[in-house]
C-alpha positions in Angstrom: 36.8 4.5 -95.8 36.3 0.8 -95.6 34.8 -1.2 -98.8 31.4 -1.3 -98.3 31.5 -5.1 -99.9 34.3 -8.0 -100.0 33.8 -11.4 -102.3 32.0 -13.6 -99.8 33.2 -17.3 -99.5 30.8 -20.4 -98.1 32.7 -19.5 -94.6 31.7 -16.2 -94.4 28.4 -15.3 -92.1 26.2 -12.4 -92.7 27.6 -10.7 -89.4 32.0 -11.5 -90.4 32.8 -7.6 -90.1 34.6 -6.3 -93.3 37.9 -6.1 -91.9 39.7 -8.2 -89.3 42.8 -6.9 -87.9 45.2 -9.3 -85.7 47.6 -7.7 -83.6 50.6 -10.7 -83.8 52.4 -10.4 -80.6 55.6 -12.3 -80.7 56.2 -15.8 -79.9 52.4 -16.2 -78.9 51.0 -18.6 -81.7 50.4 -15.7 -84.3 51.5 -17.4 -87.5 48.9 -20.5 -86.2 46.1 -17.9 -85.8 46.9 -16.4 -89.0 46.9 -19.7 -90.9 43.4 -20.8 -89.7 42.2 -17.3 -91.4 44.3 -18.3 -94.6 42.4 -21.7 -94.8 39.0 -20.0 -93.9 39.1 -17.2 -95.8 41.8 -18.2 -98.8 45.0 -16.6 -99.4 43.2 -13.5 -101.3 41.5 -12.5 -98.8 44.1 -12.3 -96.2 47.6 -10.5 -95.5 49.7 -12.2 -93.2 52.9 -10.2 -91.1 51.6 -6.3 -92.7 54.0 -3.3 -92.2 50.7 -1.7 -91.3 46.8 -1.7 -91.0 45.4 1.0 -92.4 41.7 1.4 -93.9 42.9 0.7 -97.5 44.9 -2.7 -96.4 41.1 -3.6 -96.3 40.1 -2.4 -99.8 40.2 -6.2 -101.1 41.1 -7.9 -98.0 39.1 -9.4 -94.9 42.0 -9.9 -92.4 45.4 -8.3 -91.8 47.7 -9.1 -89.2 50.9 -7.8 -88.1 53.2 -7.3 -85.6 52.0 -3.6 -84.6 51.1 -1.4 -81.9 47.8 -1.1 -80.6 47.8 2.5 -81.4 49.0 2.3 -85.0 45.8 -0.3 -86.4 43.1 1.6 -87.8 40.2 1.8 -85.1 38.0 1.3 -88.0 38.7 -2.7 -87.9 37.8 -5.8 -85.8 40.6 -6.0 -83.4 42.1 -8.6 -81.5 44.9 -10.2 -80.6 46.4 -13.5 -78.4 48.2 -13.8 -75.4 50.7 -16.5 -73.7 51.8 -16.6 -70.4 55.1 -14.7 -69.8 57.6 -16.9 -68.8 56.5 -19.4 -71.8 56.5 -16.5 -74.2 60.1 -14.6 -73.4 61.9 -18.3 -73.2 60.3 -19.0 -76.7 61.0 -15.7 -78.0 65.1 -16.4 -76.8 65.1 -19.5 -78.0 64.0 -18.4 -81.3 66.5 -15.7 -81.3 69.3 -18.6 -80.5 68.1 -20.3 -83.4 69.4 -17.9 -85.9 73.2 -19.0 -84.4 73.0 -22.7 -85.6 75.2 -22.4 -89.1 72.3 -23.2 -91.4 70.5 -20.2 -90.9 73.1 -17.8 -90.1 72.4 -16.7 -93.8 68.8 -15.7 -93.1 70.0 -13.8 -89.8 73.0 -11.9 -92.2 70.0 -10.3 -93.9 68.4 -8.7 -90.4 69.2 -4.8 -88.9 72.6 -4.1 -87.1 70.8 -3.8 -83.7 69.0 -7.5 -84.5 72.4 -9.1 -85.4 74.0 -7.9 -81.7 71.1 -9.3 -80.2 71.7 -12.5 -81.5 74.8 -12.4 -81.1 74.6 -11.4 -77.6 72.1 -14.5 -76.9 74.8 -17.0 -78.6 77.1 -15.9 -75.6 74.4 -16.0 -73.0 74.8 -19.2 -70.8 70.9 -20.0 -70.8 71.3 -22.4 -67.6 72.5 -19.4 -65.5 70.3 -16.9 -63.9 73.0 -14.7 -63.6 74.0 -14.8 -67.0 70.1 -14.1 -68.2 69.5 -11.2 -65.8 72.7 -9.8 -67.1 71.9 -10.1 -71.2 68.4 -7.9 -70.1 70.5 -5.5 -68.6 72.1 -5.3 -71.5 69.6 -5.1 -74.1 69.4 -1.5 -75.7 66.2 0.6 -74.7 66.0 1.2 -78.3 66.6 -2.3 -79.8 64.9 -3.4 -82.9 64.0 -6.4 -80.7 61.4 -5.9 -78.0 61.6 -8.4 -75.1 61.3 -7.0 -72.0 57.3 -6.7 -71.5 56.5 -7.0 -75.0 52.6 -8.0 -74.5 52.2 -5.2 -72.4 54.1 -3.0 -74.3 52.5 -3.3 -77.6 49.0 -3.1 -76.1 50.5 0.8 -74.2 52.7 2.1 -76.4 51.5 5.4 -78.4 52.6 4.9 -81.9 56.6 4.2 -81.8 57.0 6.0 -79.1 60.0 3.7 -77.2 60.3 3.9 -74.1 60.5 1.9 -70.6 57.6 2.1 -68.3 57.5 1.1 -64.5 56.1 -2.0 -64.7 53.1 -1.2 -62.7 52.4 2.0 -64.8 52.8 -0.2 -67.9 50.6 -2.8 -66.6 47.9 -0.7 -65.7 47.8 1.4 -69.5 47.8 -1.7 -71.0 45.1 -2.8 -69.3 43.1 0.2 -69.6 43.4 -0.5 -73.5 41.9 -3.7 -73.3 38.4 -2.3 -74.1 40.0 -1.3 -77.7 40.1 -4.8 -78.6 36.8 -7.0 -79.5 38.6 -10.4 -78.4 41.5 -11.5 -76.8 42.7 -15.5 -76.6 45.4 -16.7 -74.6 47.4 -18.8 -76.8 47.1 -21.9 -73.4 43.6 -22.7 -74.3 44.0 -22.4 -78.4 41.9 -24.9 -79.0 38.8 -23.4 -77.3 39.5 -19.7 -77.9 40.0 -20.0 -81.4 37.0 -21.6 -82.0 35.3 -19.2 -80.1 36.9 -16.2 -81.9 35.6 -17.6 -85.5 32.1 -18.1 -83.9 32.0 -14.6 -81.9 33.3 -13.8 -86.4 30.4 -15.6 -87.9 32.6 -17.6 -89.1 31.5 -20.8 -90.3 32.9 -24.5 -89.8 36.3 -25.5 -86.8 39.1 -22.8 -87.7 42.1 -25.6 -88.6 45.0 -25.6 -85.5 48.5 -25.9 -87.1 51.9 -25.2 -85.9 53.8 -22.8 -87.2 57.4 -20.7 -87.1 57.9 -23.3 -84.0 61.7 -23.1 -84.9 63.7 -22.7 -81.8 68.0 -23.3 -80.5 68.3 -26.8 -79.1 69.3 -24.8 -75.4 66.8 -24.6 -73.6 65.9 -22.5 -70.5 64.6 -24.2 -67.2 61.8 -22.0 -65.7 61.9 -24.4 -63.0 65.2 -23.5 -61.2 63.7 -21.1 -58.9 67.0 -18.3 -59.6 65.8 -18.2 -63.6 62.3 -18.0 -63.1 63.1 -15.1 -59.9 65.2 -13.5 -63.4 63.2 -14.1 -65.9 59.7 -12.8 -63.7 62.0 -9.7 -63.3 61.6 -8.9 -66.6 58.1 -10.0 -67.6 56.2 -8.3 -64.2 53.8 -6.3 -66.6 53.2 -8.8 -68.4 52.2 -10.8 -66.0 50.2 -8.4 -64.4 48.2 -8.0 -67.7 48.2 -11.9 -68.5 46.9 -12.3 -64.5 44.2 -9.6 -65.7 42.9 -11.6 -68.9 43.1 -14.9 -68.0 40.3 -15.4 -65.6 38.2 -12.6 -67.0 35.2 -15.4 -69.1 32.7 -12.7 -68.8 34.5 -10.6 -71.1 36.7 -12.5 -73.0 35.0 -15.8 -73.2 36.2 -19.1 -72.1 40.0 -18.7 -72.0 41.1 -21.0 -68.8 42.9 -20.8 -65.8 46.4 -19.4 -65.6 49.4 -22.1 -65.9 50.5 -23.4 -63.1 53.7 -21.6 -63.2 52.2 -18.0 -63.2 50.8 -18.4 -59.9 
């Protein structure tokens, strides 16, 4: 059972539900959503990067994020999440992987699972300027890896529970987007500026959520999506995702005013 009351704050409307629940995708602005709730709400009311979201995560908290499944946050909450357009969000997410080879925060990386660390350490031997080089480290990656890249938007929005397990990308476009309706928002992390806003009005919440970057740590390589051989590699890997991203994007009746898709998902 949820609380039936929370401490109310000068942000808070009479219509902010009781519990908020953010489903943190990787490497699509999460941490930034989460801080505008921090500021809003204060740092007692919120828990940021939860193992789970359960009813009583809510017992003196407003919002809990985390980086979950769909299926595994209580239906009892508020949910939503963000989206970014593929290719942005898979180059982000390896670059932020290749950040943990630089020597001053290999220490932080020694305290990560076996199956992380040989993921890293496979991306430091990645040449991230060749497309046959990328299209042969997703080969590589283990079905069961602690870290999910391969369709990870679409994943987490189909997957029952932990369940792991690789989908045709059409099949795992199409559950995903059948789950949509389980969610009371979703923002694509392109048009922050006006989704967010509209998420803490469609909240009741009060005042401009603050925008601020965050976790925007990445490897100095970097991975031109404009050679036409990586982005032909890369798409490989991301097609349910853009499928569902395709899906959201232009969908204002539904999801409010969250912009075209980037020129480069065309």
């Amino acid at each position: 059972m949820l609380p039936r009351r929370l401490p109310d704050t000068a942000i808070v409307g009479p219509q902010t539900p009781r519990a908020i629940a953010f489903m943190h995708i990787p490497k699509t602005a999460g941490l930034s959503v989460a801080h505008a709730f921090v500021r809003a709400l204060g740092e007692d009311q919120c828990a940021i990067l939860s193992p789970v979201i359960n009813d009583s995560d809510f017992e003196n908290r407003r919002f809990v994020s985390g980086h979950l499944v769909l299926s595994t946050i209580t239906p009892n909450s508020w949910r939503f999440t963000f989206l970014r357009h593929p290719l942005a969000q898979i180059v982000s997410h390896l670059r932020w992987l290749d950040h943990y080879n630089e020597p001053q925060f290999e220490a932080e990386a020694a305290g990560f699972s076996a199956s992380t660390k040989a993921v890293i350490q496979r991306v430091r031997t990645t040449d991230f300027t060749s497309a046959r080089a990328l299209g042969s480290f997703f080969a590589w990656l283990p079905e069961d890896s602690d870290v999910r890249l391969i369709n990870v938007q679409a994943e987490v929005m189909a997957r029952r529970f932990d369940r792991i397990a690789y989908h045709d990308a059409t099949e795992l476009a199409e559950q995903a987007i059948a789950n949509l309706d389980q969610l009371r928002f979703v923002g694509v992390v392109e048009r922050m500026r006006r989704d967010l806003p509209l998420l803490f009005r469609r909240l009741d919440l009060k005042g401009r959520p603050a925008i601020t970057r965050q976790n925007n740590i990445s490897s100095r390589r970097k991975i031109d999506v404009r050679d036409p051989a990586i982005r032909r590699v890369l798409e490989g890997f991301v097609g349910a995702d853009l499928r569902l991203y395709r899906h959201v994007a232009p969908r204002r009746d539904l999801f409010g005013s969250i912009g075209r898709l980037l020129t480069s998902g065309r």
